[in-house]
C-alpha positions as CSV (number, residue, x, y, z in Angstrom):
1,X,-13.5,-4.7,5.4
2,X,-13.0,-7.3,8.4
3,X,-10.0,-5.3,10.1
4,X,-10.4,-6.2,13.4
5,X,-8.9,-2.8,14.6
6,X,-10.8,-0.4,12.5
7,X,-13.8,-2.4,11.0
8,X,-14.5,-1.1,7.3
9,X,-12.0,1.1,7.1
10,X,-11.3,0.5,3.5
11,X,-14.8,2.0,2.9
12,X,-14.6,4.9,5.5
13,X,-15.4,8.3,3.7
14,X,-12.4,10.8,3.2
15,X,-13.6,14.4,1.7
16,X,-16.6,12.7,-0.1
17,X,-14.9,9.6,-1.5
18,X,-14.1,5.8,0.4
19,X,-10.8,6.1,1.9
20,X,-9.6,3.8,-0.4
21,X,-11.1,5.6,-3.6
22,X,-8.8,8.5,-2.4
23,X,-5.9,6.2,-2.3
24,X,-6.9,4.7,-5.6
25,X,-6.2,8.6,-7.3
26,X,-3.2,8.6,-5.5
27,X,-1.6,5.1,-6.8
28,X,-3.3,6.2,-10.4
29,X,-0.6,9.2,-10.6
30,X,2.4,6.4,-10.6
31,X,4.0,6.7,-13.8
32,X,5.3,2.9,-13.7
33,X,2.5,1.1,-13.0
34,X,0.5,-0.5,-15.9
35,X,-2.9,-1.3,-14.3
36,X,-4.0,-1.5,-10.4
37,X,-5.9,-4.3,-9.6
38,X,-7.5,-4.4,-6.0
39,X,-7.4,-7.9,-4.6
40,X,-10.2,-8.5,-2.0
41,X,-11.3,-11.8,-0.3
42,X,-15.1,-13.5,-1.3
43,X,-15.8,-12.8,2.4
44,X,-19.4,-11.0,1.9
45,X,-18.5,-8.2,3.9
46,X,-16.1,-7.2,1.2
47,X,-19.1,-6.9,-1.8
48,X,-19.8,-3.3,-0.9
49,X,-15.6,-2.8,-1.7
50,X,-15.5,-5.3,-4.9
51,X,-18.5,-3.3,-6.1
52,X,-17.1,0.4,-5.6
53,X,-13.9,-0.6,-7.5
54,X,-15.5,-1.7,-10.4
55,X,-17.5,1.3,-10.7
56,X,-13.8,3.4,-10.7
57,X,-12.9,0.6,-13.6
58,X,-10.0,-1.0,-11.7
59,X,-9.5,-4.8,-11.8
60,X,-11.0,-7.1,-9.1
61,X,-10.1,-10.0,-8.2
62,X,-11.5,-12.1,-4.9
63,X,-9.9,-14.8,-3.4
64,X,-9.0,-16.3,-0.2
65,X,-9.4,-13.6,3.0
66,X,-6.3,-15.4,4.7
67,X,-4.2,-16.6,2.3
68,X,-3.5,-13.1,0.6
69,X,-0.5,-15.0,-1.2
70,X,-2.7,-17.2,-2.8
71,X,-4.9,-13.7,-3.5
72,X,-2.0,-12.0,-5.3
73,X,-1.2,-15.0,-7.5
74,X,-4.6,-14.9,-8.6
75,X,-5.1,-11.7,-9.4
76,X,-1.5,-12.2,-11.5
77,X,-3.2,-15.1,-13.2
78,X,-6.2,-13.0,-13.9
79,X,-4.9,-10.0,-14.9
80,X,-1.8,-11.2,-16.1
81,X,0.3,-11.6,-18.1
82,X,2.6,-9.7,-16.4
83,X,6.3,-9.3,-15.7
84,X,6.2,-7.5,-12.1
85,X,3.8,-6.8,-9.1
86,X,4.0,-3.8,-7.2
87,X,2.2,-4.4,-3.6
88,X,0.5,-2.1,-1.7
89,X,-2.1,-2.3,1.0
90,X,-5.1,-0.9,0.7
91,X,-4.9,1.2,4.2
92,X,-2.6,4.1,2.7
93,X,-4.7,6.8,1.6
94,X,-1.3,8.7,1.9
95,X,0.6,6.7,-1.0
96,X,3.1,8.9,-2.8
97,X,3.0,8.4,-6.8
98,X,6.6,9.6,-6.8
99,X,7.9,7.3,-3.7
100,X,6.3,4.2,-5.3
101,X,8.1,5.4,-9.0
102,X,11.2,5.5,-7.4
103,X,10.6,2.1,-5.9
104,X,9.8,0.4,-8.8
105,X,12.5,2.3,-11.4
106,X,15.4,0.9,-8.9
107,X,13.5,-2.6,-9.1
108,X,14.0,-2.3,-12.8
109,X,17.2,-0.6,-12.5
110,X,19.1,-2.9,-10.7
111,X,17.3,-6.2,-12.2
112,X,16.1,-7.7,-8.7
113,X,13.9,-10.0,-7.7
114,X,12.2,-8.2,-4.6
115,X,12.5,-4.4,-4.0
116,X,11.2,-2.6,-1.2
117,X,11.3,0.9,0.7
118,X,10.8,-0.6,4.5
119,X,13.4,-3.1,5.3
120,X,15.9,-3.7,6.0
121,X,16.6,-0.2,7.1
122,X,13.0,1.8,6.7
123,X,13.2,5.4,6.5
124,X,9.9,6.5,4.9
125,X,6.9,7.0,6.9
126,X,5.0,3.9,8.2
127,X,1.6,4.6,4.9
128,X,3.7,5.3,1.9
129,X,5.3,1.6,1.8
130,X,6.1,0.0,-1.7
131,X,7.3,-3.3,-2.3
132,X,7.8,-4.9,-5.9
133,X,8.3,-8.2,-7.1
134,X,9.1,-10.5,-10.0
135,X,6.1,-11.9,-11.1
136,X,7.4,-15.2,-11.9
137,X,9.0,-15.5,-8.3
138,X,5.7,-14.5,-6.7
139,X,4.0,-17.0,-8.6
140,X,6.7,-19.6,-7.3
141,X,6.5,-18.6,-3.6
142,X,3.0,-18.8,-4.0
143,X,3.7,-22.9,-4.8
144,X,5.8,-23.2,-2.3
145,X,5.3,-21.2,1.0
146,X,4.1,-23.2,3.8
147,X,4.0,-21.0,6.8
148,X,0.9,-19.4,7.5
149,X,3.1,-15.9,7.9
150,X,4.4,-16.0,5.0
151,X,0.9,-17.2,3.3
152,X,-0.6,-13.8,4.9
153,X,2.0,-11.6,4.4
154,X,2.2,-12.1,0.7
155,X,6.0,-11.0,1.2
156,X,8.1,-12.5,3.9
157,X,9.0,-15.4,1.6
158,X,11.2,-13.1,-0.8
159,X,12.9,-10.9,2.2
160,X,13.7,-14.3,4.3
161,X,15.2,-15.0,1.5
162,X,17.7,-13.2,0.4
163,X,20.5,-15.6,-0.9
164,X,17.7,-16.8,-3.2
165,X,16.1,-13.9,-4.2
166,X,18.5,-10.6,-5.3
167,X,16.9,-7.7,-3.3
168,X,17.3,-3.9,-3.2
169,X,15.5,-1.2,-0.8
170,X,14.9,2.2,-1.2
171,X,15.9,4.8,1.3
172,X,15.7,8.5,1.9
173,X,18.1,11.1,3.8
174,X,14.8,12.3,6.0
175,X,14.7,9.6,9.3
176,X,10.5,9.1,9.1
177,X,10.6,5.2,10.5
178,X,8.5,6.2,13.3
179,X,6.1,8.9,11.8
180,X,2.5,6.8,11.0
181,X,0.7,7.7,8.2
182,X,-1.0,4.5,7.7
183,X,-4.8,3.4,8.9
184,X,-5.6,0.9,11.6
185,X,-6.7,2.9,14.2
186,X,-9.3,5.9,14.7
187,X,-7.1,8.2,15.2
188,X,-5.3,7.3,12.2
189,X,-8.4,8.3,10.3
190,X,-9.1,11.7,12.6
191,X,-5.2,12.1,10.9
192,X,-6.0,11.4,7.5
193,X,-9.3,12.8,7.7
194,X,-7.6,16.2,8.9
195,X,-4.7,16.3,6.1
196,X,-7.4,15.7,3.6
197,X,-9.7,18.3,4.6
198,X,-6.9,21.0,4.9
199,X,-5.2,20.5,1.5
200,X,-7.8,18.0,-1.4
201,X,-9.6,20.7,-2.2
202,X,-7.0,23.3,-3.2
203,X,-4.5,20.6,-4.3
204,X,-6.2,17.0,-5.1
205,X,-2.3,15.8,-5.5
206,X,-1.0,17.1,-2.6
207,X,2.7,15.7,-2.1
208,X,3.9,14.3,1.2
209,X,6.0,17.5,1.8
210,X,2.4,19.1,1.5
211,X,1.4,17.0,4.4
212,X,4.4,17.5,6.2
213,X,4.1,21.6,5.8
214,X,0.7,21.1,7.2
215,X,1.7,19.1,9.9
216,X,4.5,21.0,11.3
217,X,1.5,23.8,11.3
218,X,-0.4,21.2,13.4
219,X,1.1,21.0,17.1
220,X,-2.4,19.2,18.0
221,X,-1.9,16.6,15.5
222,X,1.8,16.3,15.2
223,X,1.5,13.2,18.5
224,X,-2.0,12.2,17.7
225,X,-2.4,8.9,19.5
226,X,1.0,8.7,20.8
227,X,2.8,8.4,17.4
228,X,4.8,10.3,15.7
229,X,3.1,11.7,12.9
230,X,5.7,14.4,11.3
């Protein structure tokens, strides 16, 4: 709720719904993820978000507001146990059940540590990002890491690290690095906002090749704010 950019955006109404109740649906449609936990700081200005997640019954746990590391272990120690942790951040009302499945079954498949669909090469639009890793190795990094980057990035310590922690990324033929889907900005919202109004109520799971159809139909939106958004 404190982004500096976009001040309570998590909270900002999409068709009817927070933004991130609508992403909630979204990541609920993942076949390979167990439970969804949203991990939110005690800050006071994020009550009104810890409160609206328990009512969808979906784990909360609050910790630290900058040391989202420390968060995630937490929430594993909480919620736990468990044998991985899918990340994703709570700005992505766009999340693709089907791009995070794919992200976690070549996780599995291919018996790494840290799996990702951004680096090193990312080809999937900037709002349907997925990263997975080994629960014991987050819980581990979580000991260890000492650099507040890496303490606030929850990630950076696995992906610095690749000679001690096996790593796979997923990639797709489609070149999307520069298309923005994610929320930080108004105009990100005016996006989302538009997508949502054009296709929820016909087709509550759109796809992203929904969004993209729509899009291409959308000259006025397809540079909104300067970024490439199809």
């Amino acid at each position: 709720m404190s982004s500096t950019r976009l001040p309570g955006k998590v909270m900002a109404g999409v068709v009817g719904a927070p933004m991130i109740g609508r992403q909630i649906e979204r990541v609920r449609r993942a076949r390979l993820i167990d439970r969804i936990v949203v991990a939110t700081s005690t800050d006071p200005s994020d009550d009104p978000l810890a409160v609206y997640a328990q009512g969808l019954g979906v784990g909360v746990f609050r910790g630290s507001l900058d040391d989202v590391l420390g968060r995630f272990a937490g929430a594993l120690e909480v919620f736990g146990p468990a044998e991985h942790m899918v990340r994703l951040t709570g700005d992505c009302p766009l999340a693709d059940p089907e791009v995070i499945d794919a992200t976690v079954a070549l996780h599995l498949n291919k018996g790494t540590d840290y799996a990702a669909n951004t680096p090193a090469h990312r080809t999937f639009p900037k709002g349907l990002d997925v990263e997975i890793v080994r629960a014991e190795c987050l819980i581990l990094a979580a000991r260890k890491a000492s650099d507040p980057y890496e303490r606030e990035h929850v990630t950076p310590y696995f992906y610095r690290r690749p000679e001690t922690f096996p790593q796979v990324f997923l990639s797709q033929p489609a070149q999307e690095a520069e298309v923005r889907w994610t929320v930080d900005r108004p105009d990100d919202l005016e996006l989302v906002r538009a997508i949502y109004e054009a296709l929820y109520a016909a087709k509550p799971d759109f796809t992203s090749d929904d969004v993209r159809a729509f899009l291409r139909g959308r000259p006025d939106l397809a540079r909104l704010g300067d970024d490439r958004r199809i």
